[in-house]
PDB file of N, CA, C and O in Angstrom:
ATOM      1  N   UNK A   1     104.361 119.578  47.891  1.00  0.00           N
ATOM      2  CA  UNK A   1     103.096 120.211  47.556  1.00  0.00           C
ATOM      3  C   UNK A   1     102.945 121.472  48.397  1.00  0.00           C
ATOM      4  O   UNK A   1     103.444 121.460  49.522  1.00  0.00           O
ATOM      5  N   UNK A   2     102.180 122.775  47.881  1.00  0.00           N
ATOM      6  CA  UNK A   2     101.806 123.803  48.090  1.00  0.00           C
ATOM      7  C   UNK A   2     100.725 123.999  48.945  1.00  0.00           C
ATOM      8  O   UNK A   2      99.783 123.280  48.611  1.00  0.00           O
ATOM      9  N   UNK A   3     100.457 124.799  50.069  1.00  0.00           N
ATOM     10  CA  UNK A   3      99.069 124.842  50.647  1.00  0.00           C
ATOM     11  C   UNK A   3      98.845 126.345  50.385  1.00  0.00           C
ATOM     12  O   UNK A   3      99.645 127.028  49.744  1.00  0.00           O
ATOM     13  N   UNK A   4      97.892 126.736  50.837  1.00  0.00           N
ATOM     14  CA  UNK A   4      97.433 128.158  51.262  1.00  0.00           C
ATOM     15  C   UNK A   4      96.068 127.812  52.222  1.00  0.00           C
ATOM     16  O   UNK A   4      95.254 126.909  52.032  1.00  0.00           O
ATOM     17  N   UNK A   5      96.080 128.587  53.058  1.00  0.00           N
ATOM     18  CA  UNK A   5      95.175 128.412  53.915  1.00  0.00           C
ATOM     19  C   UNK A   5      94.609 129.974  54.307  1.00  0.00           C
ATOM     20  O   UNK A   5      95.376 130.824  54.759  1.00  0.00           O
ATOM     21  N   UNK A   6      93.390 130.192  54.108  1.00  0.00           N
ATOM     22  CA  UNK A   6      92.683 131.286  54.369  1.00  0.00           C
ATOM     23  C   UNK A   6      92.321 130.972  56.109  1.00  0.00           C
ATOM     24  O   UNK A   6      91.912 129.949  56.658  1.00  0.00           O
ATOM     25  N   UNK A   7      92.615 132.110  56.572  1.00  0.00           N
ATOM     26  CA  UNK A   7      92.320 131.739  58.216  1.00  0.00           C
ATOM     27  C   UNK A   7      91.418 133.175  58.568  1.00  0.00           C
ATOM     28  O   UNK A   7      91.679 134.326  58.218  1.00  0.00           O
ATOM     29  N   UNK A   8      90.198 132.641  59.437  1.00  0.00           N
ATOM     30  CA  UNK A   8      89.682 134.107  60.509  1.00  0.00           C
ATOM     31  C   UNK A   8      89.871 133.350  62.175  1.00  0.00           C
ATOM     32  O   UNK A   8      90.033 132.136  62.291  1.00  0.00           O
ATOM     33  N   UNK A   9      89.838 133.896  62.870  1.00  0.00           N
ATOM     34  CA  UNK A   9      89.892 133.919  64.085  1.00  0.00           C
ATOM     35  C   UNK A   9      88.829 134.871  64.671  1.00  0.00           C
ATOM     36  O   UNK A   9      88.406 135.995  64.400  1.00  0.00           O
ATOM     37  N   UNK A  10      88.616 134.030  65.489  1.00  0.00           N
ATOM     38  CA  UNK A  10      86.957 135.009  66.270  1.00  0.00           C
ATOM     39  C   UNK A  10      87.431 134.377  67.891  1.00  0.00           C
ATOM     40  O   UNK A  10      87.110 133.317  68.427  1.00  0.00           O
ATOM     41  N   UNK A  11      88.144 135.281  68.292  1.00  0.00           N
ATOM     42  CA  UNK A  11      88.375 134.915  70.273  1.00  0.00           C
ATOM     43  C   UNK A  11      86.635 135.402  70.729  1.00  0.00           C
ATOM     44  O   UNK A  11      85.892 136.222  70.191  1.00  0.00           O
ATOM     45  N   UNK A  12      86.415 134.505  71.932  1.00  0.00           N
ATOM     46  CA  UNK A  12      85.213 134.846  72.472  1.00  0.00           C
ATOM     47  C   UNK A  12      85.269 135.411  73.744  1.00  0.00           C
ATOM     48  O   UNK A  12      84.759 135.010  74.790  1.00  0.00           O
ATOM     49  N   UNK A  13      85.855 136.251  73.555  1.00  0.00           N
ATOM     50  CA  UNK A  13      86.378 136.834  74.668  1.00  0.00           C
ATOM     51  C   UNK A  13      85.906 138.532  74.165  1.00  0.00           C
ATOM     52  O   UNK A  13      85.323 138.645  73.087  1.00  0.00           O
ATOM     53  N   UNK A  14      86.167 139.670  74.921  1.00  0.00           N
ATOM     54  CA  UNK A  14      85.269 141.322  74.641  1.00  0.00           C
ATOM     55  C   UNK A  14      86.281 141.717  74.007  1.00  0.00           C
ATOM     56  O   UNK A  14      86.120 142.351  72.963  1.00  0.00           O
ATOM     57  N   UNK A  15      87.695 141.400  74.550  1.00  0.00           N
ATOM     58  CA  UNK A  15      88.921 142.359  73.537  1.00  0.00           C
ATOM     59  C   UNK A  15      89.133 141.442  72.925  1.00  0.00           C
ATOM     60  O   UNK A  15      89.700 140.449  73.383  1.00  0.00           O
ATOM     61  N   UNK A  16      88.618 141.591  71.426  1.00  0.00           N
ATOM     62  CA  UNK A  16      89.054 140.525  70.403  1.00  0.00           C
ATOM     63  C   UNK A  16      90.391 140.464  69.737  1.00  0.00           C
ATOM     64  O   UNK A  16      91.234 139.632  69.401  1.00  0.00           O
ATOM     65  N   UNK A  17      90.088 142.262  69.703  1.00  0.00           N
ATOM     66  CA  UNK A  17      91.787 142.442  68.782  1.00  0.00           C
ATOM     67  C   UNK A  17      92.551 141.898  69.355  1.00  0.00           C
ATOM     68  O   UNK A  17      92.559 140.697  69.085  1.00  0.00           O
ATOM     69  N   UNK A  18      93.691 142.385  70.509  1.00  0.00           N
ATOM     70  CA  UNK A  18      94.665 141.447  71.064  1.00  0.00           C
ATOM     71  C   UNK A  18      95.057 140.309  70.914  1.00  0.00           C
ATOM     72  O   UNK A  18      96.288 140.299  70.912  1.00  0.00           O
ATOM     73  N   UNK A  19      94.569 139.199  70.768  1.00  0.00           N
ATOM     74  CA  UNK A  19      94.514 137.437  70.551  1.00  0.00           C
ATOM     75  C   UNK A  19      94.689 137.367  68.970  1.00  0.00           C
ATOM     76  O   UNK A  19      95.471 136.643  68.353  1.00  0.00           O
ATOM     77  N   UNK A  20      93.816 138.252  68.478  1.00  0.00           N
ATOM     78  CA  UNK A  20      93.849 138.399  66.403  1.00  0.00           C
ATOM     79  C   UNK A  20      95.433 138.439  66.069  1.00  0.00           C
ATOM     80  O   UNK A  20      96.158 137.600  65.534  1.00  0.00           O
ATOM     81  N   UNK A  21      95.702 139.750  66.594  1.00  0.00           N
ATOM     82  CA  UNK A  21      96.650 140.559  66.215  1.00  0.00           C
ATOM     83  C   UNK A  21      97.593 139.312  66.942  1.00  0.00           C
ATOM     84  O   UNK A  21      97.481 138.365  66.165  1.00  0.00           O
ATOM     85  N   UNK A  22      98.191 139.029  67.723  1.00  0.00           N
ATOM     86  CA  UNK A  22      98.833 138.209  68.600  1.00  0.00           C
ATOM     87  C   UNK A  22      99.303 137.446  67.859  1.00  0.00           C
ATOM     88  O   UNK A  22     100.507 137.339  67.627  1.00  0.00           O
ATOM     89  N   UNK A  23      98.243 136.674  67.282  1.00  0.00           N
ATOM     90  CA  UNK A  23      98.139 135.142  66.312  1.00  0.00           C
ATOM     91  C   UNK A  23      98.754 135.436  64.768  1.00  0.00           C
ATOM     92  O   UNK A  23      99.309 134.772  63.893  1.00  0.00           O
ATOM     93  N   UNK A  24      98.335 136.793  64.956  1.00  0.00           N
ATOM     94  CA  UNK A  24      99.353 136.967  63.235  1.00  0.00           C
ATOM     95  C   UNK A  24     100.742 137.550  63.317  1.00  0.00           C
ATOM     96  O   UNK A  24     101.674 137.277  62.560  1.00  0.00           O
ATOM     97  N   UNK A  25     100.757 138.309  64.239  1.00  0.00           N
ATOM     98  CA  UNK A  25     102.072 138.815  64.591  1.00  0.00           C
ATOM     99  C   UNK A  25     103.170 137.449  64.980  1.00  0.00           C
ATOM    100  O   UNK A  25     104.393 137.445  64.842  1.00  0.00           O
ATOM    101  N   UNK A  26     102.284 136.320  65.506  1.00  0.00           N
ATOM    102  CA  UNK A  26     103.445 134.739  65.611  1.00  0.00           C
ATOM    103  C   UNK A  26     103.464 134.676  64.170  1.00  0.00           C
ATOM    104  O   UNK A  26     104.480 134.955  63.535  1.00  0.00           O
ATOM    105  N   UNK A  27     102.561 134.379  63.718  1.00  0.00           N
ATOM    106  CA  UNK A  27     102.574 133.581  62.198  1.00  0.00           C
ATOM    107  C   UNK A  27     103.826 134.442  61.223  1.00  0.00           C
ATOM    108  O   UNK A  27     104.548 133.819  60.444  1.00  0.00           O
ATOM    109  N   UNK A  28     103.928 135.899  61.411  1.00  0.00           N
ATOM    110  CA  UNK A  28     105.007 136.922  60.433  1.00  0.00           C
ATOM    111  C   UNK A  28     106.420 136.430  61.444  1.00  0.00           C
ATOM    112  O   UNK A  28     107.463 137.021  61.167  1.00  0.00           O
ATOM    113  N   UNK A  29     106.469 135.648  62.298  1.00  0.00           N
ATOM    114  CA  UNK A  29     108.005 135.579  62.950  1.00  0.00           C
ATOM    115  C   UNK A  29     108.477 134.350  62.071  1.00  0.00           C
ATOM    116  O   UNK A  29     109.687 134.138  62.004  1.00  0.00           O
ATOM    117  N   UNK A  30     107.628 133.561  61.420  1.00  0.00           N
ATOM    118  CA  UNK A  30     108.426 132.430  60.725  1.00  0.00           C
ATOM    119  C   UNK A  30     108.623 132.694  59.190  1.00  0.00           C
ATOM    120  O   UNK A  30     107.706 133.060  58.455  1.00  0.00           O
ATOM    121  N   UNK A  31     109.680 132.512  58.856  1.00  0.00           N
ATOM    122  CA  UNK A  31     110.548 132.330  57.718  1.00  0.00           C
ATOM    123  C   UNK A  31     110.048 131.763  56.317  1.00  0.00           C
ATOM    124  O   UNK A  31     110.183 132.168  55.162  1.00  0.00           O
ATOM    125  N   UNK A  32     109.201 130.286  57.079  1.00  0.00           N
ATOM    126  CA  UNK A  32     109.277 129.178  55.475  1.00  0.00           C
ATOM    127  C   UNK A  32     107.468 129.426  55.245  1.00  0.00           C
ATOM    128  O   UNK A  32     106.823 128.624  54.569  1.00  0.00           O
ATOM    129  N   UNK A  33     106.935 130.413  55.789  1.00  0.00           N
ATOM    130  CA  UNK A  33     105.551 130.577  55.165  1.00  0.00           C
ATOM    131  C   UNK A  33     105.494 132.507  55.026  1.00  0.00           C
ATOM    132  O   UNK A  33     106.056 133.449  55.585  1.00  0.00           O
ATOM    133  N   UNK A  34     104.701 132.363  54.189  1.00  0.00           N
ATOM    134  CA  UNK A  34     104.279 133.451  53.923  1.00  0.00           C
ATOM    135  C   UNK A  34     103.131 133.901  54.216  1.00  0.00           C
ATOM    136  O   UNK A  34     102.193 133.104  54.255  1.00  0.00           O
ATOM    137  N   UNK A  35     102.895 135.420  54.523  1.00  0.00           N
ATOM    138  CA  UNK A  35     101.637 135.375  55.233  1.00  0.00           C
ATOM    139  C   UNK A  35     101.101 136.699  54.918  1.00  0.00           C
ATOM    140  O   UNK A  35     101.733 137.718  55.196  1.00  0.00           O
ATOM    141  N   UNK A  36     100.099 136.718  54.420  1.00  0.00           N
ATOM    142  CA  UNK A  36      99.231 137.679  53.636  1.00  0.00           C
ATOM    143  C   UNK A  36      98.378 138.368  55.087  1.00  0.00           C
ATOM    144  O   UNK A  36      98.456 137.616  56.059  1.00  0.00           O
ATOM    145  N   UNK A  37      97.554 139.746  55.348  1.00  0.00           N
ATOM    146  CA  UNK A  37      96.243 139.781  56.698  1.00  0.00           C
ATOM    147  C   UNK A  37      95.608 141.057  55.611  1.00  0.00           C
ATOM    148  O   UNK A  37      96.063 142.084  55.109  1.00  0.00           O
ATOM    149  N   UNK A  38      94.637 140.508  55.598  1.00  0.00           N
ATOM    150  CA  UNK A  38      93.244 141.810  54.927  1.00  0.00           C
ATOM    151  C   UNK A  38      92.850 142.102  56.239  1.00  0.00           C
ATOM    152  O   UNK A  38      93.501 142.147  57.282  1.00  0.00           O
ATOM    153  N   UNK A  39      91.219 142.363  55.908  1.00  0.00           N
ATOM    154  CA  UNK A  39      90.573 143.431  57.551  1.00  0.00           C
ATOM    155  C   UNK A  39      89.773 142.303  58.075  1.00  0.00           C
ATOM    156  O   UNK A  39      89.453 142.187  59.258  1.00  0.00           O
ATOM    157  N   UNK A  40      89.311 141.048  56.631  1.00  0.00           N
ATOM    158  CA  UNK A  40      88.780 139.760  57.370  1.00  0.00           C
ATOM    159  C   UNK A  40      89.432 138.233  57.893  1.00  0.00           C
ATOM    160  O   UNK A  40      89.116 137.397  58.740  1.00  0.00           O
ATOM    161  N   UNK A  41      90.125 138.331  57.247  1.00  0.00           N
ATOM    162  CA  UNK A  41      91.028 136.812  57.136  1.00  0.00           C
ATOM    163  C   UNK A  41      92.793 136.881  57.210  1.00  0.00           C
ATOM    164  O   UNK A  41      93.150 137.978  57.639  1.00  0.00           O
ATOM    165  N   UNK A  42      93.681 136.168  56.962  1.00  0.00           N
ATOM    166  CA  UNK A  42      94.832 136.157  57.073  1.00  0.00           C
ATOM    167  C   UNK A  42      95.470 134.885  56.269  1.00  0.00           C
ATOM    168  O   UNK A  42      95.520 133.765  56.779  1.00  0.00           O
ATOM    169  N   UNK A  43      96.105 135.272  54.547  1.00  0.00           N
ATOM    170  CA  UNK A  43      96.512 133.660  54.573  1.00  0.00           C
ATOM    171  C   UNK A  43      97.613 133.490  54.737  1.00  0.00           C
ATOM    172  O   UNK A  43      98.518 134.311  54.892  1.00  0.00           O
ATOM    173  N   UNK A  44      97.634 132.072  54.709  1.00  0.00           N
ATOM    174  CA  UNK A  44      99.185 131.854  54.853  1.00  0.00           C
ATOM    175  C   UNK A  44      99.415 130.174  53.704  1.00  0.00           C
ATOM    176  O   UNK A  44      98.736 129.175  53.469  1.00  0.00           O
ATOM    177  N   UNK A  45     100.833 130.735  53.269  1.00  0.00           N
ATOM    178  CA  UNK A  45     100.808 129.660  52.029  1.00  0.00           C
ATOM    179  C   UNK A  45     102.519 129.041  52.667  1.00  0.00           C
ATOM    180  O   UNK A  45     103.190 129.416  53.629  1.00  0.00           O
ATOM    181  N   UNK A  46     102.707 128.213  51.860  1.00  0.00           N
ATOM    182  CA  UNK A  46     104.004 127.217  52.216  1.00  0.00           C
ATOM    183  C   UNK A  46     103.924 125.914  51.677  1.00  0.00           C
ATOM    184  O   UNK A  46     103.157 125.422  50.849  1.00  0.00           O
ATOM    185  N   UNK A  47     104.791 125.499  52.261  1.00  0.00           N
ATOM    186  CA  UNK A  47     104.825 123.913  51.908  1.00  0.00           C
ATOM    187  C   UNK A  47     103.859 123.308  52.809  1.00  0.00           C
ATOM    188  O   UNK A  47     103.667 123.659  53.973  1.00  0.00           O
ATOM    189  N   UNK A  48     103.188 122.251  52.108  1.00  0.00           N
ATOM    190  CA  UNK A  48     101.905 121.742  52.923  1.00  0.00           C
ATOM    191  C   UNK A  48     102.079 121.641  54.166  1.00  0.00           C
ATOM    192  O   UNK A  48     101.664 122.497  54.948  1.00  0.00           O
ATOM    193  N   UNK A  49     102.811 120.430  54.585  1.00  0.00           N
ATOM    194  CA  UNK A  49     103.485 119.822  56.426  1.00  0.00           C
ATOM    195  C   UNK A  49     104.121 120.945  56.816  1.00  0.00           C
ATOM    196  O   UNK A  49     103.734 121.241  57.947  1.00  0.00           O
ATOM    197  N   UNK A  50     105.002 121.787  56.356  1.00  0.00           N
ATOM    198  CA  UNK A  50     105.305 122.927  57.536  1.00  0.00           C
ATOM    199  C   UNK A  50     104.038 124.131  58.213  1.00  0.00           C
ATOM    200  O   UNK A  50     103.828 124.544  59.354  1.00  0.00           O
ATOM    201  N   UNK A  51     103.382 124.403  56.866  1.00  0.00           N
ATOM    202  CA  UNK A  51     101.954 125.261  56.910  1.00  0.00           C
ATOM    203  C   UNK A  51     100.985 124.694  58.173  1.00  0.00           C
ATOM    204  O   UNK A  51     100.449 125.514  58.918  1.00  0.00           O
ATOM    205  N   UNK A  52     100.797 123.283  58.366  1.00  0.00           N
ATOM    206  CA  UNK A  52     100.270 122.239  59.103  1.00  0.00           C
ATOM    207  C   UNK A  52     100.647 122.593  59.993  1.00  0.00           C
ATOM    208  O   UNK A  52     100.215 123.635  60.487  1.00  0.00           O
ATOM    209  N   UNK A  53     101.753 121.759  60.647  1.00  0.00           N
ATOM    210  CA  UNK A  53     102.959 122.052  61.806  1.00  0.00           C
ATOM    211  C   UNK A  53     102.640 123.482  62.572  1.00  0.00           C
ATOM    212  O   UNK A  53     102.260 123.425  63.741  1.00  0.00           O
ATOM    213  N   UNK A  54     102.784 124.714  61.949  1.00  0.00           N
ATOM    214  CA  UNK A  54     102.966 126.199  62.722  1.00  0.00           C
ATOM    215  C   UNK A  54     101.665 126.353  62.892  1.00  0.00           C
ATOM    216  O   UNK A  54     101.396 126.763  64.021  1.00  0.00           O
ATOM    217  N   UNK A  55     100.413 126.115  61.942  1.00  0.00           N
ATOM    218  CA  UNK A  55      99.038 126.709  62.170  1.00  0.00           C
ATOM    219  C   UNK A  55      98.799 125.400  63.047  1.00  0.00           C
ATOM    220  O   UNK A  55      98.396 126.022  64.030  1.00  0.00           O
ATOM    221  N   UNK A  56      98.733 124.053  63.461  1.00  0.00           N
ATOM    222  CA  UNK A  56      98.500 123.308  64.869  1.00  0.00           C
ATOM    223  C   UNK A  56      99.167 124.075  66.314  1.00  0.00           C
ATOM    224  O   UNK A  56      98.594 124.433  67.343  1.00  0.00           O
ATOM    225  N   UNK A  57     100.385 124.141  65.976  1.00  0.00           N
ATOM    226  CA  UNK A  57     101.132 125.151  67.165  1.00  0.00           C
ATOM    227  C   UNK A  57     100.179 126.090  67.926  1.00  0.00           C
ATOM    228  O   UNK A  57      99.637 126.143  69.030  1.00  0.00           O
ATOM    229  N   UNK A  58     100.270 127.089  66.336  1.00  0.00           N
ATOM    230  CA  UNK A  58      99.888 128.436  66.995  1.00  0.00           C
ATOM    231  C   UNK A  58      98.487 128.508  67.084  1.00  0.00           C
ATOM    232  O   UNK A  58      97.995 129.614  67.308  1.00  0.00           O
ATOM    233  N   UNK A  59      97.853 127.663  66.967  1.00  0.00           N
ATOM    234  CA  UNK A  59      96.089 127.152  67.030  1.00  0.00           C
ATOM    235  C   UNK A  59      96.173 126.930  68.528  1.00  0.00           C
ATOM    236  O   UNK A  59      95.635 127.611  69.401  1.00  0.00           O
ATOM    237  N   UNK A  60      96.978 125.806  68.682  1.00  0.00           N
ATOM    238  CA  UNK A  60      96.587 125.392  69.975  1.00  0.00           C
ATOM    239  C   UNK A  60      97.491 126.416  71.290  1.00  0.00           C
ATOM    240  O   UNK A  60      97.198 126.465  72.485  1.00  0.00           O
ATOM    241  N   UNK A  61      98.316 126.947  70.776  1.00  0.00           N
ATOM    242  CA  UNK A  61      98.597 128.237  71.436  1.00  0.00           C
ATOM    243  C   UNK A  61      97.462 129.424  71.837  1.00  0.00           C
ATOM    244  O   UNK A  61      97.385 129.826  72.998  1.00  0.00           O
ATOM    245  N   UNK A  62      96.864 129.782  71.105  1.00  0.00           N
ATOM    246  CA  UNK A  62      96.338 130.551  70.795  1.00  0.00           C
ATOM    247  C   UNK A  62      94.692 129.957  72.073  1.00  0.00           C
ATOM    248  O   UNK A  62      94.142 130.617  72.954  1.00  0.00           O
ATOM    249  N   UNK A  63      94.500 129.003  71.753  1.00  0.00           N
ATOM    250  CA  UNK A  63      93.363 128.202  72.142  1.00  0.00           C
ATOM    251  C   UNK A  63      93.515 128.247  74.042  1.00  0.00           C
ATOM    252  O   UNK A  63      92.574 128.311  74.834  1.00  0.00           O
ATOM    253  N   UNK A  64      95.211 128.181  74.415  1.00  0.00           N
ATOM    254  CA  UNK A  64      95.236 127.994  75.426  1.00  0.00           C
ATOM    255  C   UNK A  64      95.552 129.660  76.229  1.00  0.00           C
ATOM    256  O   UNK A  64      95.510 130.153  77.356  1.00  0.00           O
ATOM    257  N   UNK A  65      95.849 130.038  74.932  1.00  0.00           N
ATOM    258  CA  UNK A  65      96.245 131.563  76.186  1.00  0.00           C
ATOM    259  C   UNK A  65      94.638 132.265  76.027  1.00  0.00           C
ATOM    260  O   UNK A  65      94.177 132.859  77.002  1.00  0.00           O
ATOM    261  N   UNK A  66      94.035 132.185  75.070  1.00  0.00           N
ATOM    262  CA  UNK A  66      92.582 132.548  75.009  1.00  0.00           C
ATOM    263  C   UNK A  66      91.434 132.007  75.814  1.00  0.00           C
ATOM    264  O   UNK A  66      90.403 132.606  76.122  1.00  0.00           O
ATOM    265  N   UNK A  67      91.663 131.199  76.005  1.00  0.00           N
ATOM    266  CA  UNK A  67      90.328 130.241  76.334  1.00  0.00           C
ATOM    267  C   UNK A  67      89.372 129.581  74.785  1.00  0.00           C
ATOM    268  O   UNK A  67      89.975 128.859  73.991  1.00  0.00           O
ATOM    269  N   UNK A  68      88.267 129.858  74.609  1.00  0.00           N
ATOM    270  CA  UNK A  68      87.283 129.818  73.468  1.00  0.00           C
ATOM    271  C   UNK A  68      87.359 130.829  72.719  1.00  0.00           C
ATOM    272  O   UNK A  68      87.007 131.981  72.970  1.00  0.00           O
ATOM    273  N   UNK A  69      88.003 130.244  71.421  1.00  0.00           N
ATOM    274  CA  UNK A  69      87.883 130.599  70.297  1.00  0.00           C
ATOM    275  C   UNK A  69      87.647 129.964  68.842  1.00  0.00           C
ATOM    276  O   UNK A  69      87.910 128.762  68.816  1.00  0.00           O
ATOM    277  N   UNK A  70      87.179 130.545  67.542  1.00  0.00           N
ATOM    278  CA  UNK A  70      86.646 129.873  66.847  1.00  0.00           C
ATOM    279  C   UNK A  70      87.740 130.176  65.497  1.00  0.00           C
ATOM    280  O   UNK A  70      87.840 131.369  65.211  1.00  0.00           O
ATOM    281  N   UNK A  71      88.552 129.215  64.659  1.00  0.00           N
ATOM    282  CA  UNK A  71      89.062 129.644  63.793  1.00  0.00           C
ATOM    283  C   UNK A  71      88.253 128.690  62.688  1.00  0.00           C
ATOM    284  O   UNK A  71      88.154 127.472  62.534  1.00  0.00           O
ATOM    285  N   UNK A  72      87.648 130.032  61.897  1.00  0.00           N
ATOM    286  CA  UNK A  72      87.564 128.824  60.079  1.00  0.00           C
ATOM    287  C   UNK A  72      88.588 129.321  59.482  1.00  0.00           C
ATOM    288  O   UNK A  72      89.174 130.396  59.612  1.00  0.00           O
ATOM    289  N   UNK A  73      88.830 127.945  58.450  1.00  0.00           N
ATOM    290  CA  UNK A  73      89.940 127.545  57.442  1.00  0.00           C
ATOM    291  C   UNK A  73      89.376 127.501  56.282  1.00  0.00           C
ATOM    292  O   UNK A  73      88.216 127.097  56.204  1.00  0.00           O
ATOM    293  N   UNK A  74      89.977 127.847  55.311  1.00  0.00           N
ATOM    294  CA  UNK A  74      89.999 127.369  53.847  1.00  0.00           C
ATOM    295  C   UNK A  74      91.244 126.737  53.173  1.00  0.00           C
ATOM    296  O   UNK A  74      92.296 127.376  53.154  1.00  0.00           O
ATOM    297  N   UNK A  75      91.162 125.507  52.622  1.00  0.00           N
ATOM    298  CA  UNK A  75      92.227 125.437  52.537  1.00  0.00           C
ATOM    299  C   UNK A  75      92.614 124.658  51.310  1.00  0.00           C
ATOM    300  O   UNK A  75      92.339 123.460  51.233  1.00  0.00           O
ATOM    301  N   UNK A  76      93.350 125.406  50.186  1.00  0.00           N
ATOM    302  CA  UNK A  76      93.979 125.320  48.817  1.00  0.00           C
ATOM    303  C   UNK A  76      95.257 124.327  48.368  1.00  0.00           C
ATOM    304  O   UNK A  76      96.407 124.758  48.287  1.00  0.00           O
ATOM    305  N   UNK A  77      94.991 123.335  48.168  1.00  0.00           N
ATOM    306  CA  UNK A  77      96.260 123.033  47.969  1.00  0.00           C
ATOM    307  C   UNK A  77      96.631 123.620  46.322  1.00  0.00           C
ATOM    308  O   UNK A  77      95.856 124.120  45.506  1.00  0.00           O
ATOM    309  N   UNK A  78      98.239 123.323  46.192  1.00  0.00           N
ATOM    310  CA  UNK A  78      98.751 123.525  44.456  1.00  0.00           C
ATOM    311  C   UNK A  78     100.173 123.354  44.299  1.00  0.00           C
ATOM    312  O   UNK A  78     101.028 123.354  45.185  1.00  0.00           O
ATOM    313  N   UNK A  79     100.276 123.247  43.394  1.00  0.00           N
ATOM    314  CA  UNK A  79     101.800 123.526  42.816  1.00  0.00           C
ATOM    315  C   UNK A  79     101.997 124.274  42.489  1.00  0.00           C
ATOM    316  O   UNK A  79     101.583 124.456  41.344  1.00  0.00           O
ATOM    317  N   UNK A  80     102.812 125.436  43.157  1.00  0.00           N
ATOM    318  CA  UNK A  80     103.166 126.559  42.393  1.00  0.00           C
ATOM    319  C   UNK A  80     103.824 126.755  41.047  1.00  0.00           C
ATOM    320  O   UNK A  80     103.549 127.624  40.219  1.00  0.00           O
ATOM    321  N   UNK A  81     104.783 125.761  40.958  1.00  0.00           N
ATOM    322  CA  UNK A  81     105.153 125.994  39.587  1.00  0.00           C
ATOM    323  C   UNK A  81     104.383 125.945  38.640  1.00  0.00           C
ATOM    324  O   UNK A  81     104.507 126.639  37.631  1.00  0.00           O
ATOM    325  N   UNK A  82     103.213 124.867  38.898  1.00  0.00           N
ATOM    326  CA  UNK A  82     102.055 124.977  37.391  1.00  0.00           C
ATOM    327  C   UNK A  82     101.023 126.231  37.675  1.00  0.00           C
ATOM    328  O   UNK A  82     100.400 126.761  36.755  1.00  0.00           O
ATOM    329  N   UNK A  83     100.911 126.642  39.034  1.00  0.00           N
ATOM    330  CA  UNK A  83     100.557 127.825  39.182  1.00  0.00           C
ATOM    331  C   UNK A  83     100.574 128.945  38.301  1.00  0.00           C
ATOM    332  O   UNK A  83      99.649 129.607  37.828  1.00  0.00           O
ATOM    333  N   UNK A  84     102.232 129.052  38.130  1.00  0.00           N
ATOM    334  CA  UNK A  84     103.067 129.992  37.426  1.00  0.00           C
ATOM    335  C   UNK A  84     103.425 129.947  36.251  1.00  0.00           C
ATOM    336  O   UNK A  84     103.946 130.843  35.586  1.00  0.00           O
ATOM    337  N   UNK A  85     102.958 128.124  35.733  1.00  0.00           N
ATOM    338  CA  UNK A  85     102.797 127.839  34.079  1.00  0.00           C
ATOM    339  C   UNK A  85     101.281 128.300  33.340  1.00  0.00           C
ATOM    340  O   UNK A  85     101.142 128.259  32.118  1.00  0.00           O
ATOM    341  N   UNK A  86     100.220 128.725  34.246  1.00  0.00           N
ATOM    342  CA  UNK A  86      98.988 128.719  33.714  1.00  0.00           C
ATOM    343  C   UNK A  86      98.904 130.295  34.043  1.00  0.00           C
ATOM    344  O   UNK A  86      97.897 130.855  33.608  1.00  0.00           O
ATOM    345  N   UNK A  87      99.590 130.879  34.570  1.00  0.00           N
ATOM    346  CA  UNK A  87      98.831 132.288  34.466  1.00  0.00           C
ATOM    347  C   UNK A  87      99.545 133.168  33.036  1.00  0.00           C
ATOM    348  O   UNK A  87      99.134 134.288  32.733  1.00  0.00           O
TER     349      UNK A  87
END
């Protein structure tokens, strides 16, 4: 099964960018997800359990080199192939 997960990140910290940028710049080093960044959110799609796996990582990465921060999720599951049968 397919995920996609819409992600924002809000560090509570004054330099926000740095930690943003940080967290997506890990997420573009892996291979088996794909990863979309607009000016609000960032998604990232894959196979469900690997999508899981890297966004726990780099969550709790992120959590520890930051201190307090707030990430919301959205999160899509699908099959791409019927994805790609219905459009």
């Amino acid at each position: 099964m397919q995920v996609m997960v819409e992600l924002s990140l809000y560090p509570l910290v004054n330099e926000y960018i740095p930690p943003i940028q940080d967290f997506i710049d890990r997420l573009n080093n892996y291979r088996d997800i794909s990863v979309s960044t607009s000016s609000t959110s960032t998604q990232v799609t894959g196979d469900y359990g690997v999508v899981m796996k890297i966004l726990g990582e780099e969550m709790q990465r992120t959590h520890e080199e930051v201190g307090q921060a707030i990430f919301v999720a959205k999160f899509l599951n699908f099959d791409a192939m019927q994805a790609r049968k219905s459009s």
